[in-house]
C-alpha positions in Angstrom: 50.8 -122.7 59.8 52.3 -121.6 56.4 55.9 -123.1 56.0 58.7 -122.4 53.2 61.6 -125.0 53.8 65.4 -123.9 52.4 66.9 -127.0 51.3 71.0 -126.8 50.6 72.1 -124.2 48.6 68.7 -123.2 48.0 67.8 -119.7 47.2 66.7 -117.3 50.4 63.3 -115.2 49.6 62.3 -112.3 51.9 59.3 -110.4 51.6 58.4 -108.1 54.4 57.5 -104.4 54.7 59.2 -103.8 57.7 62.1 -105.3 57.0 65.0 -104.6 54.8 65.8 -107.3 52.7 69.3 -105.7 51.5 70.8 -107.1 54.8 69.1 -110.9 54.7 70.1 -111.5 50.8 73.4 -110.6 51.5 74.1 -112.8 54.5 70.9 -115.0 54.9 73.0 -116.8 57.9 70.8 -113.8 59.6 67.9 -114.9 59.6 68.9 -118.7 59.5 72.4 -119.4 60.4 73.0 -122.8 58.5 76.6 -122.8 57.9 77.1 -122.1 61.8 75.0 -124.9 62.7 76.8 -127.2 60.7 80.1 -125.7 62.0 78.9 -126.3 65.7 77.6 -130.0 64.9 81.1 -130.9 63.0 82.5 -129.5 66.5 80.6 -131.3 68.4 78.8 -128.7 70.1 75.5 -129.6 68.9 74.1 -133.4 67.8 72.6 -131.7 64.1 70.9 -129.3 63.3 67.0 -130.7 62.4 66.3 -131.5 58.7 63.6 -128.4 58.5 63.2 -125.1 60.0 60.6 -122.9 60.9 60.2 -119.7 60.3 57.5 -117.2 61.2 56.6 -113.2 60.2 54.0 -110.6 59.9 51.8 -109.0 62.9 51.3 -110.4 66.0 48.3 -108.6 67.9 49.3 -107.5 71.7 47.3 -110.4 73.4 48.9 -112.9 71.4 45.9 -115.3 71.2 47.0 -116.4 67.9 50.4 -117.2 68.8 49.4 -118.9 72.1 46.9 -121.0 70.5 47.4 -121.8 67.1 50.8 -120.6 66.2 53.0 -122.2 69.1 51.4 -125.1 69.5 51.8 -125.8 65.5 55.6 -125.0 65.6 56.3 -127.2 69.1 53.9 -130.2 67.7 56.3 -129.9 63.8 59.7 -129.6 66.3 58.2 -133.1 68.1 57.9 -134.6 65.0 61.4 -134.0 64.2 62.8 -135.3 67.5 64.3 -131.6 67.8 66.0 -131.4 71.3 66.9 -127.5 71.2 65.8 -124.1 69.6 67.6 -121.3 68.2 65.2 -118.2 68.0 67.0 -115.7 65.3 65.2 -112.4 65.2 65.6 -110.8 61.6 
């Protein structure tokens, strides 16, 4: 599984043919809504948000073998490791 981590302030890259990249560098809480997190764990809403995300693109065949077998699995096994408790799918 291929992983690009945003740390802080960092930067936000988008490359994707399909999808408009106007939209994400303007507000990249879009496609990962950081500051909201952190707004809902100062509120108490939420325990943290985890130390890395995950983030996934490109084509998924119909069947979704890929994504049942390798691509899942991989994501659930790195959430595990990071004692994550909850997920927050943001479609972009």
């Amino acid at each position: 599984m291929g992983r690009s981590l945003v740390e802080g302030d960092s930067p936000l890259g988008v490359a994707h043919l399909h999808i408009s990249d106007t939209d994400l560098l303007a507000d990249p809480e879009i496609a990962l809504p950081a500051r909201l997190l952190s707004q809902l764990a100062s509120e108490g809403v939420v325990g943290a948000a985890a130390e890395n995300h995950v983030a996934v693109m490109g084509y998924q065949d119909r069947r979704l073998v890929d994504w049942r077998e390798t691509t899942a699995p991989a994501i659930v096994s790195f959430l595990r490791e990071q004692q994550v408790d909850g997920l927050l799918l943001a479609p972009a």
